[in-house]
C-alpha atoms as a printed R data frame, in Angstrom:
   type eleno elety resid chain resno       x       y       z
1  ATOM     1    CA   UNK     A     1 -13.797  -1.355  -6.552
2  ATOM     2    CA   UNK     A     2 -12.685   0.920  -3.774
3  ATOM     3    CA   UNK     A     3 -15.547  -0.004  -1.407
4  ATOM     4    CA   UNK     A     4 -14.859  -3.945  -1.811
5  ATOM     5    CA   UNK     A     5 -11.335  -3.039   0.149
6  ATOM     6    CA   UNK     A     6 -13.331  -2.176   3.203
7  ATOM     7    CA   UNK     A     7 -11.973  -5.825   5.273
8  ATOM     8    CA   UNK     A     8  -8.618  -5.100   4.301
9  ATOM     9    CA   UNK     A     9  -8.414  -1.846   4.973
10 ATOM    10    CA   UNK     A    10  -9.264   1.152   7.646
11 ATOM    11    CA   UNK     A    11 -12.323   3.912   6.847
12 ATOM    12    CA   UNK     A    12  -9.494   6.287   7.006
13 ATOM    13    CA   UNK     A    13  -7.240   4.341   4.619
14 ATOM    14    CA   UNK     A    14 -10.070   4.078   2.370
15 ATOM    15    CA   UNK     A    15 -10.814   8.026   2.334
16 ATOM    16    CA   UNK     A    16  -7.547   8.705   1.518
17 ATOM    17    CA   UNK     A    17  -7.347   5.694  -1.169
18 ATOM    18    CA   UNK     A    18 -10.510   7.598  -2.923
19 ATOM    19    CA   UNK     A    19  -9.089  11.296  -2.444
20 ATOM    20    CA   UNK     A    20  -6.234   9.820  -4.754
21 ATOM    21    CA   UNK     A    21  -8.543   7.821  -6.972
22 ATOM    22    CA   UNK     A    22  -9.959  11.522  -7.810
23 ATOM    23    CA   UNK     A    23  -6.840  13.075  -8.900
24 ATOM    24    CA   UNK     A    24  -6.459  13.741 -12.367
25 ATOM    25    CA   UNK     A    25  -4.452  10.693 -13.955
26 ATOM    26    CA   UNK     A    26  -4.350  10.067 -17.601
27 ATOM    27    CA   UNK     A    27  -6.011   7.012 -18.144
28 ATOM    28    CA   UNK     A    28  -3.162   5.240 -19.697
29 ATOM    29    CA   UNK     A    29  -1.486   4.706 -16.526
30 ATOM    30    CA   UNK     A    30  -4.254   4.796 -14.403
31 ATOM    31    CA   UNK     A    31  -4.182   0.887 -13.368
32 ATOM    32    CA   UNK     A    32  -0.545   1.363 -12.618
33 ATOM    33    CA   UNK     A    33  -1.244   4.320 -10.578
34 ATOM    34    CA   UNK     A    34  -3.936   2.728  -8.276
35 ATOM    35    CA   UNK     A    35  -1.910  -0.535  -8.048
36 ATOM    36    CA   UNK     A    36   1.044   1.350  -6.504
37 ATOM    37    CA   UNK     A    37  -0.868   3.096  -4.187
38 ATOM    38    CA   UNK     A    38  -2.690  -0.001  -2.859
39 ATOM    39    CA   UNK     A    39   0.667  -1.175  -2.677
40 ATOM    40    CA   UNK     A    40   1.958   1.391  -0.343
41 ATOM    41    CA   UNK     A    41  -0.842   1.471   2.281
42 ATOM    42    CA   UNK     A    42  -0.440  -2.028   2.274
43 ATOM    43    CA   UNK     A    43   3.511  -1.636   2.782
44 ATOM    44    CA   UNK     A    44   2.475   0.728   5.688
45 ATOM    45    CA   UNK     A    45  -0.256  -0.761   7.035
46 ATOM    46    CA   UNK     A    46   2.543  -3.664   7.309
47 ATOM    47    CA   UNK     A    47   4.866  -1.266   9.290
48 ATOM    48    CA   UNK     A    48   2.128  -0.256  11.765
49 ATOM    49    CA   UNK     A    49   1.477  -4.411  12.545
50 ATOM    50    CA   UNK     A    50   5.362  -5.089  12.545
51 ATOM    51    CA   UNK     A    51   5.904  -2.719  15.070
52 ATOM    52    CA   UNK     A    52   3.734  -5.126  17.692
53 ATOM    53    CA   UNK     A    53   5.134  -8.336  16.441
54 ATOM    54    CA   UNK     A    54   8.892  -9.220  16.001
55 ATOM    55    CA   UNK     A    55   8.336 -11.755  13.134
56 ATOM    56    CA   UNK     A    56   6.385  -9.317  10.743
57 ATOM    57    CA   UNK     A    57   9.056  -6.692  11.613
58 ATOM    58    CA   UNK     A    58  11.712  -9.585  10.270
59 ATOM    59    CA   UNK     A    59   9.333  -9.701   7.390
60 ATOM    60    CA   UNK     A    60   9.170  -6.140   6.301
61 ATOM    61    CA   UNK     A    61  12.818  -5.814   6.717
62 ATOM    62    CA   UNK     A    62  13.419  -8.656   4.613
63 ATOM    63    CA   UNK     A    63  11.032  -6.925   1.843
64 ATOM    64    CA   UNK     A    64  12.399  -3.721   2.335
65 ATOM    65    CA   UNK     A    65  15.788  -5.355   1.683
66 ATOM    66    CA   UNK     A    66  14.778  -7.209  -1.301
67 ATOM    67    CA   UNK     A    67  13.186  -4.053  -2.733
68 ATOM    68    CA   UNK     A    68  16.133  -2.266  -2.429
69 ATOM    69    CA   UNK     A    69  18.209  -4.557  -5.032
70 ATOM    70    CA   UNK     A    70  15.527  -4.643  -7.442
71 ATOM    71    CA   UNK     A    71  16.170  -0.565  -7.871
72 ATOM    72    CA   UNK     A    72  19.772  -1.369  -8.127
């Protein structure tokens, strides 16, 4: 699965995606666990492009904002 991510995503994201893949999770919640870490190298791969372009920074503020009232 991991090596299928290589067009979205860096050789270093990637070694650090499988470093985590290798830590011991139970396997219940193993899905979960790999989804939310996808899910933050994406969010911070986001923050890296936003930084060179005004409308993806608009973007990520508007999901950080909308992230922030789902935890309320």
């Amino acid at each position: 699965m991991i090596s299928s991510l290589g067009e979205e995503f860096s050789r270093e994201e990637i070694d650090c995606l499988t470093a985590v893949c290798q830590e011991p999770v139970s396997t219940q919640h193993a899905q979960q666990a790999l989804t939310d870490y996808i899910d933050v190298i994406n969010s911070e791969a986001d923050k890296r492009t936003a930084q060179d372009d005004p409308l993806l920074a608009a973007v990520e503020k508007f999901k950080n904002k909308k992230r922030g009232k789902q935890h309320v």
